[in-house]
N, C-alpha and C positions, 0 to 999 in steps of 0.2 A: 430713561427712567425705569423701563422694566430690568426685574431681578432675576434671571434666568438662573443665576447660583447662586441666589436665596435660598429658594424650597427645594430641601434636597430629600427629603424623606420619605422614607419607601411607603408611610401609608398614602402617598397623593395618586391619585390619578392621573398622568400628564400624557401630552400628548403634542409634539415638535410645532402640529398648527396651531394649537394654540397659544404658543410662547411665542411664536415669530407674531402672528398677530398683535400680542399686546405688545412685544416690540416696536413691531412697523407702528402701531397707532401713534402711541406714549411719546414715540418719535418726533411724533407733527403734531400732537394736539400739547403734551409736556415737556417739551424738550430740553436740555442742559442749562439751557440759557435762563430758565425760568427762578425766579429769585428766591423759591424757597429749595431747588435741589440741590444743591448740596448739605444743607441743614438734614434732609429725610436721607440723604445717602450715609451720613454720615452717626446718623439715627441707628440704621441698620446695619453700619461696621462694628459701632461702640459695642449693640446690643450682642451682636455672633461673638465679640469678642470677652464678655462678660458672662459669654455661659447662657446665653438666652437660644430659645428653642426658637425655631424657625416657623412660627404656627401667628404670626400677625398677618394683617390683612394687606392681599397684595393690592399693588400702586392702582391697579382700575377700582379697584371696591372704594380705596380711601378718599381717590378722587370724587367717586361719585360720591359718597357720603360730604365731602366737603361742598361738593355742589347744590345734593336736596339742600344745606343750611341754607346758600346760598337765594337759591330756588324761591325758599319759605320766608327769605329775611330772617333767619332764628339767631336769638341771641344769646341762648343757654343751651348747652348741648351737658347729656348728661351721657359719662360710659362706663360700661360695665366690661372689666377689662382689661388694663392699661398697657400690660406688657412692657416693651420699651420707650413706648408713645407715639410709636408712628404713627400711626390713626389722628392719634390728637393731635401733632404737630401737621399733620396736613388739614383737618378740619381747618385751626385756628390760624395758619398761616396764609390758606387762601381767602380766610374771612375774617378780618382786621378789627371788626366790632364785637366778636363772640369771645364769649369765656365758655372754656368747657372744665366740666367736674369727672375727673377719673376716679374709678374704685378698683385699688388692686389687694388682694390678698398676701400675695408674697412680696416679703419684706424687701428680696433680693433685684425683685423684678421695679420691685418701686424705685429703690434707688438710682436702679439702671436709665430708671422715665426718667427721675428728674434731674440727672444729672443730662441725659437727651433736651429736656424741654426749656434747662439752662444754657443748654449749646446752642440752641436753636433762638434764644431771646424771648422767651414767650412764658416764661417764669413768672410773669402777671396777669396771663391772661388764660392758664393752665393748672390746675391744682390738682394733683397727686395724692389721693386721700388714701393712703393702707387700713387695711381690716378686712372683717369679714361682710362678705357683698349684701346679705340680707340683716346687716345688724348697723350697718352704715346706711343703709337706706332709708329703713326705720329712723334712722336719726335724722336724715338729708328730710325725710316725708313730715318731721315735726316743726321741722326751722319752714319746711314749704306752709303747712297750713297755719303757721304761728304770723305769718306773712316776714320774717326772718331771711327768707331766700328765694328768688323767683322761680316760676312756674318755668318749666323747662321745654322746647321747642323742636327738639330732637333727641335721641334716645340709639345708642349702640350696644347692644347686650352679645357681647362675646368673650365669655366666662366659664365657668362651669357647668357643663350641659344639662345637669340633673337640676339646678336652679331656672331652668329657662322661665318657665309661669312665674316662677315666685318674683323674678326681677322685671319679668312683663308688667305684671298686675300694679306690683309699687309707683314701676315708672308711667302706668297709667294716672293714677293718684295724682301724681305731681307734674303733669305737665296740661300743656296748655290746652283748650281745644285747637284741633287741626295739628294737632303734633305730629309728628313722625317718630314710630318705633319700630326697631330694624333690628331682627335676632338672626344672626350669622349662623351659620356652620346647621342648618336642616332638611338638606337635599343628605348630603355626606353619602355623593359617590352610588344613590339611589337605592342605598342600607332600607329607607323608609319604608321602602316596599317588600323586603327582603324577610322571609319566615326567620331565615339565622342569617343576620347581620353579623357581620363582624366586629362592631364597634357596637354593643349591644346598648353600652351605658348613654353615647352618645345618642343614639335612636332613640331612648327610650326617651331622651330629655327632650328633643326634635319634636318625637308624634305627640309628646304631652304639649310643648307649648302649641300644637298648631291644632289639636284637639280643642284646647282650653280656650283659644283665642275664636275659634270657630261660635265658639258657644258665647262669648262674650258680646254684648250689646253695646259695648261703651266705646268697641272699636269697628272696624271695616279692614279686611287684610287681605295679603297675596303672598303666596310665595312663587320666586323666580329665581329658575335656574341656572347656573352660569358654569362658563368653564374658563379657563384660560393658563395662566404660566403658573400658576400653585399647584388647581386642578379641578376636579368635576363636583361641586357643590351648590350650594344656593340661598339665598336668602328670604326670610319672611317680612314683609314691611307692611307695616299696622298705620291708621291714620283713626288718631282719637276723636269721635265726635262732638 
């Protein structure tokens, strides 16, 4: 199940241990046999062959993300992000009762999801919403307090980094107590710490949302570092009170 000629791009971090790693795991805890891999491999041919950038979440992240659903029993998972759909096609395939709400912006990249999330069977239990991510929200947060749409139980924001607060705070709004909210890509390679990062825009959206959430009463957060066959990044994960 690991992608070792996935992430091929010079900005990662990588490093042979930890690609044989997620290897040797993925090996014996996801192996080929398992019934939703080739739907995600094939996820990930459609999408390199359509012109999609190599920047979704590798097989351990999405795992585990399909697992907190798991974990929480969550039955609405909301994301910020969609890409090709891998993320989503792993949440909703290892968890049979969940509907997840994606938000993508690019036109290109949606079509690409949902022609993935129709390869995959899961075209009912997956919705590909295009627009723009703080103007879909606003609408998803009107149908949530109109009681139109349920409260949501998990939360993936991996999007555009300069939005990170703005789609924290909403997806606070609309979900449930004890939710899970989980902003991807704010370690980035330990930039955080860094006077001149490299990736100035991405930091900037990073120490804002991890600033903003610190200050926040309505949640309790961590972020945690990771490395593996992508590269050297980490994740923040918020639980709503």
């Amino acid at each position: 199940m690991a992608t070792s000629n996935t992430f091929t791009s010079s900005m990662y971090e990588q490093d042979p241990r930890w690609t044989q790693v997620d290897e040797y795991t993925l090996e014996h805890l996801h192996p080929a046999s398992r019934p939703n891999h080739a739907a995600l491999a094939n996820c990930l041919e459609y999408s390199k062959n359509n012109g999609l950038r190599d920047i979704s979440a590798q097989p351990t992240v999405s795992k585990f993300l399909a697992l907190q659903c798991r974990l929480a029993h969550v039955k609405h998972v909301l994301e910020m992000g969609t890409l090709g759909g891998y993320t989503a096609i792993w949440i909703a395939s290892e968890n049979p009762e969940i509907k997840v709400t994606s938000i993508e912006k690019d036109s290109g990249c949606a079509n690409v999801a949902r022609a993935n999330v129709a390869s995959a069977g899961l075209s009912e239990r997956i919705e590909v919403i295009e627009g723009v991510g703080t103007e879909v929200l606003a609408g998803l947060l009107s149908q949530v307090e109109d009681g139109q749409l349920p409260r949501f139980g998990l939360t993936f924001i991996d999007a555009d980094k300069l939005n990170n607060w703005n789609y924290f705070d909403l997806a606070v709004k609309m979900s449930i107590p004890g939710a899970c909210i989980i902003v991807d890509n704010v370690v980035l390679k330990g930039q955080i710490v860094l006077e001149e990062p490299e990736e100035k825009e991405k930091v900037q959206g990073a120490k804002a949302v991890i600033e903003a959430v610190g200050r926040d009463t309505r949640v309790d957060a961590v972020v945690l570092q990771m490395v593996g066959e992508k590269n050297y990044d980490g994740i923040l994960m918020a639980v709503v009170k």
